[in-house]
C-alpha positions in Angstrom: -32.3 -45.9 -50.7 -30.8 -45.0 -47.6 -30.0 -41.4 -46.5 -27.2 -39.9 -45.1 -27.6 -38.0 -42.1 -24.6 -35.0 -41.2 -23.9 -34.6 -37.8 -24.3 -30.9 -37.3 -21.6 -30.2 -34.1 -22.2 -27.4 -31.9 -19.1 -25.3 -30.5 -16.4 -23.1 -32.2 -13.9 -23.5 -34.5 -10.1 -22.9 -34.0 -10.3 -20.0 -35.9 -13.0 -18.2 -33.8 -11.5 -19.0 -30.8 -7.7 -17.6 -31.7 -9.8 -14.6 -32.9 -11.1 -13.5 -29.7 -8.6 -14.6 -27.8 -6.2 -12.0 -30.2 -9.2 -9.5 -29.6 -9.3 -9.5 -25.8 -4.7 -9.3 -26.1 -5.2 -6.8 -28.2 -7.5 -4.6 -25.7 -5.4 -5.3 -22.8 -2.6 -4.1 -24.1 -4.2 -0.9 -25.3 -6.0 -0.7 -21.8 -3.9 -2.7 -19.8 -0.9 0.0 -18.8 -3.3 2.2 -18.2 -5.3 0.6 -15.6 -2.1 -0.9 -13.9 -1.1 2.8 -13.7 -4.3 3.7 -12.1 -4.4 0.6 -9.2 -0.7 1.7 -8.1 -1.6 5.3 -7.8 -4.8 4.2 -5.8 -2.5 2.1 -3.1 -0.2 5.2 -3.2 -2.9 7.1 -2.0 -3.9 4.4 0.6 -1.0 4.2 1.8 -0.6 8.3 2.4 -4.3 7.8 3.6 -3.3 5.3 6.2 -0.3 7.5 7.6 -1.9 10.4 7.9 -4.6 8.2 10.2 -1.6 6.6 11.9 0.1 9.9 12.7 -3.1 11.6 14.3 -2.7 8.2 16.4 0.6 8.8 17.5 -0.3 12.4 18.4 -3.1 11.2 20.5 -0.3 9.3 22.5 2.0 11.4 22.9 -0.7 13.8 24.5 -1.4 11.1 27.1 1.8 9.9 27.3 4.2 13.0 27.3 6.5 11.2 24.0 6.0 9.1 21.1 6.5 5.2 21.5 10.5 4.4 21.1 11.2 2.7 18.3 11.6 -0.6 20.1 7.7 -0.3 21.2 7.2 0.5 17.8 3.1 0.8 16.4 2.2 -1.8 18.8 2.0 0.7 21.5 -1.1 2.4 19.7 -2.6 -1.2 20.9 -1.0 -2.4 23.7 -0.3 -0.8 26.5 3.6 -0.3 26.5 6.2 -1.5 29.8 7.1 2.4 30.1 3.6 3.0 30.8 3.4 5.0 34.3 -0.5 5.4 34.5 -0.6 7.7 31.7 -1.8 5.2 28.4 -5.6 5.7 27.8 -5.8 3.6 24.3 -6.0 1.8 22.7 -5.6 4.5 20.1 -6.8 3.0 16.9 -9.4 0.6 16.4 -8.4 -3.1 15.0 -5.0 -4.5 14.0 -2.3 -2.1 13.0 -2.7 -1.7 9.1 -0.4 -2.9 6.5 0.5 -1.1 3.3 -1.2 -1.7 0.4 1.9 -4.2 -0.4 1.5 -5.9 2.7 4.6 -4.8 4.4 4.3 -3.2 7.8 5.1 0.7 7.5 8.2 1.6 9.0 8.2 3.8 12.5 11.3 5.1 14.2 11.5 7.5 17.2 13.5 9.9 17.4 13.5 10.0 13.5 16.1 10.5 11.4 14.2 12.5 9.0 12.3 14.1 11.8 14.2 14.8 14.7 11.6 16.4 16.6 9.3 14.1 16.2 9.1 10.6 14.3 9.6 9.0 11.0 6.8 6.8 9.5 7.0 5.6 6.0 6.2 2.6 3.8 8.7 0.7 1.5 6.3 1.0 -1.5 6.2 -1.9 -3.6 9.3 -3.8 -3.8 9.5 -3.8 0.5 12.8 -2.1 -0.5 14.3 1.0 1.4 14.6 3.6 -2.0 13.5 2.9 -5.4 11.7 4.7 -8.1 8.2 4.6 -9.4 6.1 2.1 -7.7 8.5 0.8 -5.8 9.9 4.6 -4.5 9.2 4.0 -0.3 6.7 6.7 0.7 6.3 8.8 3.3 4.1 12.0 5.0 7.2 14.1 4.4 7.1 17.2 3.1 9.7 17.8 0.7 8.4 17.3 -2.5 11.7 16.4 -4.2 12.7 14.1 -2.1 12.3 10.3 -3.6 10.5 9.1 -0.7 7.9 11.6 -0.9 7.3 11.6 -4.1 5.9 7.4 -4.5 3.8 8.3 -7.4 4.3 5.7 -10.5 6.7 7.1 -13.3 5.5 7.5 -16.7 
């Protein structure tokens, strides 16, 4: 008499597999939102973070140099010694490249400012790399009115 042997297989069945996979869909969108919510607000804060660092650079060169760097010499001049230099330029004024925004994009730098007009304007684009918006991609700035849409660049909601 001869026996039958069963293959035992190892591994998972369908049904295991479209259970966890509804499990871990079913956490992220309970989590998910939440999270997302919390990374945007973090580059938010970078990106105030890295302004505030940039301005303090700016200041530094306008104490050697008598002005801020023209718009046309732009953040570069916190690296490069600028063509209206007359002796005065003792940077570089910050260490490494120029940063980007959390997004990527560079900041935007104008002197005289439009929003400033005493000094300069410095702000990034947010998260679309779009002048306005809302929410995450609201552009946002050091400025200091807090009703103003470019200040605000926190996420909605």
């Amino acid at each position: 008499m001869k026996r039958i042997k069963f293959q035992q297989k190892e591994g998972f069945t369908l049904f295991e597999v479209i259970a966890v996979l509804f499990l871990v869909a079913a956490l992220y969108a309970l989590v998910g939102p939440s999270i997302w919510k919390r990374l945007e607000t973090g580059k938010v804060q970078t990106a105030r973070a890295q302004m505030a660092l940039l301005k303090n650079c700016l200041n530094d060169y306008r104490l050697d140099m008598g002005t801020y760097p023209s718009t046309a010499e732009g953040l570069a001049a916190l690296r490069v010694r600028p063509a209206s230099d007359r002796g005065n330029w003792n940077g570089p004024y910050i260490e490494g490249p120029i940063p980007k925004d959390p997004w990527g994009n560079e900041y935007v730098y104008r002197f005289p400012g439009t929003r400033n007009y005493d000094s300069f304007d410095l702000y990034s684009l947010g998260a679309d790399g779009e002048e306005g918006g809302s929410g995450v991609n609201a552009d946002i700035s050091l400025w200091e009115e807090e009703d103003d849409p470019v200040y605000s660049g926190l996420p909605e909601g």
